[in-house]
DODREN-35063 format. One record per residue (C-alpha): x negated, y negated, z negated; residue in three letters. Coordinates in steps of 0.5 Angstrom, whole numbers, padded with zeros to 4 digits, always signed. Layout:
// residues N
XYZALA;...
This chain:
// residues 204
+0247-0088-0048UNK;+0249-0092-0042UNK;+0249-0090-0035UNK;+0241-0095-0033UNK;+0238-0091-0040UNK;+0241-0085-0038UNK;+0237-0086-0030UNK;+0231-0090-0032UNK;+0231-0083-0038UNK;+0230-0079-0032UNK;+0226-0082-0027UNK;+0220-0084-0033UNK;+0221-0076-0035UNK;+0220-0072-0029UNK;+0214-0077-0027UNK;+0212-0075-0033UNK;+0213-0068-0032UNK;+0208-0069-0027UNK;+0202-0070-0030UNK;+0198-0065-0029UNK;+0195-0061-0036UNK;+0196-0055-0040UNK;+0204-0054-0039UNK;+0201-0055-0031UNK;+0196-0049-0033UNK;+0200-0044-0036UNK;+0206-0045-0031UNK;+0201-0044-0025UNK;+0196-0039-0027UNK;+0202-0034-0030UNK;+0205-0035-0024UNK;+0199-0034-0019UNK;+0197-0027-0024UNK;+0204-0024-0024UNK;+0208-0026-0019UNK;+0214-0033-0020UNK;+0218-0030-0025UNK;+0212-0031-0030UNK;+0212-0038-0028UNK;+0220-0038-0029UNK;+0219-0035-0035UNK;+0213-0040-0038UNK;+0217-0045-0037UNK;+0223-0043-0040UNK;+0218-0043-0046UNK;+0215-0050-0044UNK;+0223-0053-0044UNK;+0226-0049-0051UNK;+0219-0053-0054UNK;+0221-0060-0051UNK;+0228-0059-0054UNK;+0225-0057-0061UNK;+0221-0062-0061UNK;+0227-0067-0059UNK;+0231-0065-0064UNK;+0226-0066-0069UNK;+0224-0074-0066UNK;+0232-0075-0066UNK;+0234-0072-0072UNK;+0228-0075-0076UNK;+0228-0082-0072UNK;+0236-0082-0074UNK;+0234-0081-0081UNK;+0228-0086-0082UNK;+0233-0091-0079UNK;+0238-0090-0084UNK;+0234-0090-0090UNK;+0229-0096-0087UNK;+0234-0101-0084UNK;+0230-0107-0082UNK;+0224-0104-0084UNK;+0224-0099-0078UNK;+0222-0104-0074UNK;+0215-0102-0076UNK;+0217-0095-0073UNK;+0218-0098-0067UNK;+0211-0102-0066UNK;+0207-0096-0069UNK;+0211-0092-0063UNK;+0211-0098-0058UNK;+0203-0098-0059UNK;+0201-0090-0059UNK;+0206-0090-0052UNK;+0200-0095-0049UNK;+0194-0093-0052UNK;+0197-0086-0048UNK;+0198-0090-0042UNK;+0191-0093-0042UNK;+0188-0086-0043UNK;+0191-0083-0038UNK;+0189-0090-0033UNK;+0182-0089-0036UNK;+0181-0080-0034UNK;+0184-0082-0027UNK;+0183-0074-0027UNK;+0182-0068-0031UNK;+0182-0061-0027UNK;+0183-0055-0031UNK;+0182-0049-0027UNK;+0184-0043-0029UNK;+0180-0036-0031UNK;+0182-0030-0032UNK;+0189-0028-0031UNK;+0191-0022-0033UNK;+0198-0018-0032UNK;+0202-0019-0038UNK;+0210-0018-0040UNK;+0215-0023-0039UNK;+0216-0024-0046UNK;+0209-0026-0047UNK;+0209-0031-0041UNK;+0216-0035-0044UNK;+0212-0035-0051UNK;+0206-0038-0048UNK;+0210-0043-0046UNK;+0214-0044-0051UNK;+0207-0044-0056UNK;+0204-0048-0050UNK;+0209-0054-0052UNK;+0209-0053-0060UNK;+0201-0052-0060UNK;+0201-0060-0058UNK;+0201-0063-0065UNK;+0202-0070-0060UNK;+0208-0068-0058UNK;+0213-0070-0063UNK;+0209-0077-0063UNK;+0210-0078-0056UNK;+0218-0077-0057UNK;+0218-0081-0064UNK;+0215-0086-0060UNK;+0218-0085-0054UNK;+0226-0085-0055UNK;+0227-0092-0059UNK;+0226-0096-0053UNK;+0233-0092-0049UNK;+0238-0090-0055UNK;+0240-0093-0061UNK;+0238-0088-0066UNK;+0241-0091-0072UNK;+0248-0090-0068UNK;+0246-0084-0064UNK;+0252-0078-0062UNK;+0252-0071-0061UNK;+0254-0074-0053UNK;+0248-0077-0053UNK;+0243-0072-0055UNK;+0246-0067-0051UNK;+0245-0071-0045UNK;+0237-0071-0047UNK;+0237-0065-0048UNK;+0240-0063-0041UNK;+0235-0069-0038UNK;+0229-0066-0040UNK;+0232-0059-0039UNK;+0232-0061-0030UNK;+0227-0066-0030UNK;+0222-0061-0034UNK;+0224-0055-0032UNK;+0225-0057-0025UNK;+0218-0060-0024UNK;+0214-0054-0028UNK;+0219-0049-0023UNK;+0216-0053-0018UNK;+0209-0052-0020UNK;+0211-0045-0020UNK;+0213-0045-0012UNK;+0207-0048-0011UNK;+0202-0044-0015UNK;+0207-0038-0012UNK;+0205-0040-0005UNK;+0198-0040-0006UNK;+0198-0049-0005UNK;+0198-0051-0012UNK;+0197-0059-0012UNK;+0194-0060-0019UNK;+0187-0058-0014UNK;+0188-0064-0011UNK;+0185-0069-0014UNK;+0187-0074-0010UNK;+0194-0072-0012UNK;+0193-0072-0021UNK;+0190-0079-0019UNK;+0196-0082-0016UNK;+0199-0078-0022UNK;+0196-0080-0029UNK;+0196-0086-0025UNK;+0203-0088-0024UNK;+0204-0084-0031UNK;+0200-0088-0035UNK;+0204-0094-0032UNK;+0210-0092-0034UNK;+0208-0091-0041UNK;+0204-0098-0042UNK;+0210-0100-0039UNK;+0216-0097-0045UNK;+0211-0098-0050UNK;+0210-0105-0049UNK;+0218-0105-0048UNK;+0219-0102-0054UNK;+0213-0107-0057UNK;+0218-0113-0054UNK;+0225-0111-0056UNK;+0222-0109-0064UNK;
């Protein structure tokens, strides 16, 4: 990976890492229910579902790309055209608030694997990566180095805004009530992926 893949990686990451949704939830209603260390803990199970799920678009992608050749260009529009169908959606929701009911106490195991289950119930999850990765690395030539810069990429930008999400619940000012915020959000996430997917689309 070069270095402007490895910073446009990030900054696409923790925008979309913002976006208000389930993983948002979990961290939040855990966090206000049992105190931050929930939160650390939901979000430690949040980031260990993202590198499974990275692991299996990278390894599956290398794979595809190897075995396909030249026919793995379809792969690459099929996930350039899912990218924009999922950044017109979120345009198209502008704002979905899920308010949280009935939190209970809970052990700190039992809020990891919240997080962790919270991630891997989302079957779009490895669609998302399969159609977002190929527009920043070059899977049939892919290395060990750079998986693990995006593994530790997702690790702070993912970790680093549900921690962040866990402050606020913490504090008692959680943004994700503030729809003017998930508007501006869902917004300038819905740009970002219109506008990898269109990239991937042009560069197939």
């Amino acid at each position: 990976m070069t270095f402007s893949n490895i910073v446009a990686l990030f900054g696409v990451m923790t925008v979309l890492a913002l976006v208000p949704g389930v993983s948002v939830l979990a961290v939040s209603a855990r966090t206000a229910a049992s105190g931050f260390i929930h939160g650390v803990l939901t979000t430690a199970g949040i980031v260990v579902g993202d590198i499974i799920f990275i692991l299996l678009a990278i390894f599956g992608l290398s794979v595809l790309a190897e075995t396909m050749g030249s026919l793995f260009v379809l792969v690459k529009y099929l996930g350039g055209a899912y990218l924009v169908w999922l950044g017109t959606r979120l345009w198209r929701e502008r704002s979905s608030i899920v308010e949280a009911e009935g939190t209970i106490e809970s052990s700190l195991l039992s809020s990891f694997l919240s997080g962790l289950f919270v991630t891997l119930g989302d079957q779009k999850a490895i669609l998302f990566y399969m159609g977002f990765f190929p527009a920043f690395v070059d899977l049939s030539k892919i290395t060990f180095v750079d998986t693990s810069i995006i593994i530790v990429i997702a690790i702070v930008t993912v970790g680093g805004v549900k921690l962040g999400y866990a402050c606020l619940a913490d504090s008692a000012s959680l943004v994700a009530k503030n729809s003017g915020a998930i508007v501006k959000i869902n917004m300038a996430a819905g740009t970002i992926m219109i506008g990898v997917g269109v990239f991937l689309l042009a560069s197939a």
